[in-house]
C-alpha positions as CSV (number, residue, x, y, z in Angstrom):
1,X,7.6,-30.1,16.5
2,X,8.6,-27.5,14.3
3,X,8.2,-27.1,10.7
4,X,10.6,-27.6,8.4
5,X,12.8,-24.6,6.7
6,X,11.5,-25.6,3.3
7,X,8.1,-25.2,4.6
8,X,9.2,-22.3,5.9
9,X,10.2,-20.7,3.0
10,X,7.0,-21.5,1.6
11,X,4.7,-20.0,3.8
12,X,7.2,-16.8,3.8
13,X,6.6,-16.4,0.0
14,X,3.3,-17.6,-0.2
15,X,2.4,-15.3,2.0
16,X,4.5,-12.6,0.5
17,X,3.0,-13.0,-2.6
18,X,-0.8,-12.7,-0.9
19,X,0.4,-9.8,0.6
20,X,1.6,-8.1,-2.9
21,X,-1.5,-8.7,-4.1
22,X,-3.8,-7.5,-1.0
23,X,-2.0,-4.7,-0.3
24,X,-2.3,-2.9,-3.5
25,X,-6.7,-2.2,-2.8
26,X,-5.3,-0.1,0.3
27,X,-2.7,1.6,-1.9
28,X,-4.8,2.5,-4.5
29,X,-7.5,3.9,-2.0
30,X,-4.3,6.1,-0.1
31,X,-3.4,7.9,-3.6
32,X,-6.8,8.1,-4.4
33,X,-7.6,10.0,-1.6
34,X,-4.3,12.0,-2.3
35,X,-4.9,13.1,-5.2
36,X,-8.6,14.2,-4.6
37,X,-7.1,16.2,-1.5
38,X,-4.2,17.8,-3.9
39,X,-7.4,18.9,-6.6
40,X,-9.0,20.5,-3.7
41,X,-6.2,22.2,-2.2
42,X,-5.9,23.6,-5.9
43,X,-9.4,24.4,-7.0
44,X,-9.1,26.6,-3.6
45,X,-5.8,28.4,-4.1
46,X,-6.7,29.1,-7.7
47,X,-9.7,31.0,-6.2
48,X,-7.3,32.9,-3.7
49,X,-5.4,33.9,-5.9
50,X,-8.2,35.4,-8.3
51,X,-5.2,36.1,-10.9
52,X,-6.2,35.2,-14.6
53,X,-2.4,35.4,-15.6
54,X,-0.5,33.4,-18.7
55,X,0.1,30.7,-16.1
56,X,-2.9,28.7,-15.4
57,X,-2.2,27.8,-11.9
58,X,-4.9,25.1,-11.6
59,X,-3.4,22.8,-14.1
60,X,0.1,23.7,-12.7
61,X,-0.7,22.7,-9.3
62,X,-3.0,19.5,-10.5
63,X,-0.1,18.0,-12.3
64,X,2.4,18.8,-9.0
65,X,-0.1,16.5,-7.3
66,X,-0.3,13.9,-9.1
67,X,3.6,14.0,-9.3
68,X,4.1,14.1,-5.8
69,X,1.1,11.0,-5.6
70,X,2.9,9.0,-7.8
71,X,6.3,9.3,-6.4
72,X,5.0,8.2,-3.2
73,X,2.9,5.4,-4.2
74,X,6.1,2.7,-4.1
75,X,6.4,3.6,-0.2
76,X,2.3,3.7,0.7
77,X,2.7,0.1,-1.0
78,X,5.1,-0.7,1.2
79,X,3.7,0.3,4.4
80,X,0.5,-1.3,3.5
81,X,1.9,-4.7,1.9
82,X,4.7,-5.7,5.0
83,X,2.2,-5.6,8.3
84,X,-0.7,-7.1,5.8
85,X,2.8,-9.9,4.9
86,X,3.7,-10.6,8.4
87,X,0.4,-10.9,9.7
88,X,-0.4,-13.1,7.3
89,X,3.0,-15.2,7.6
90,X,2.5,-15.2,11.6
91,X,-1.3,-16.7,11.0
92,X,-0.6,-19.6,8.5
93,X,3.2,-20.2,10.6
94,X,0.7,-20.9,13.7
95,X,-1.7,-22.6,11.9
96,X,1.0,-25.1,10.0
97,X,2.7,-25.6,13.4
98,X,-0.6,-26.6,15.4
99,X,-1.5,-29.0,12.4
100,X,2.1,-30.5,12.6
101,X,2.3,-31.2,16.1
102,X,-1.3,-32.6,15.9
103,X,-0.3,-35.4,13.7
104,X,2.8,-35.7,15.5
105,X,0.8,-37.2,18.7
């Protein structure tokens, strides 16, 4: 027997909503790691360069990290949150279903 479109629904959003709220740990790890990479990759091209100018390249290249980060963080969220959604929505789907036709015999 199969459940019911309301119940559906339910799980879809339910499980959406877990999803939102798991996902952003993974998120928040990814731009972390980002960003740590970008300071590096600056810290070591301001030591190339070896050039004490009026620019100060280090904060100019810190800030174009974090910039690029940021911009990206609403698409990292996304390919964390919708596998970490459907998984989810597949497990309880099963597990509704299987409890269903249980009481249905």
């Amino acid at each position: 027997m199969a459940i019911s479109r309301r119940q559906d629904l339910r799980l879809k959003l339910g499980n959406l909503f877990l999803a939102l709220l798991f996902s952003t740990v993974p998120t928040a790890m990814t731009i972390a790691f980002l960003t740590v990479h970008g300071l590096v990759l600056c810290k070591g091209l301001e030591k190339k360069l070896d050039i004490k100018s009026s620019i100060p390249v280090r904060e100019l290249c810190n800030q174009s990290n974090l910039d690029s980060n940021y911009n990206y963080i609403v698409w990292i969220w996304l390919f964390t949150m919708l596998p970490t959604w459907r998984w989810f929505y597949i497990g309880h789907y099963r597990r509704v279903e299987t409890q269903k036709r249980n009481l249905s015999k």
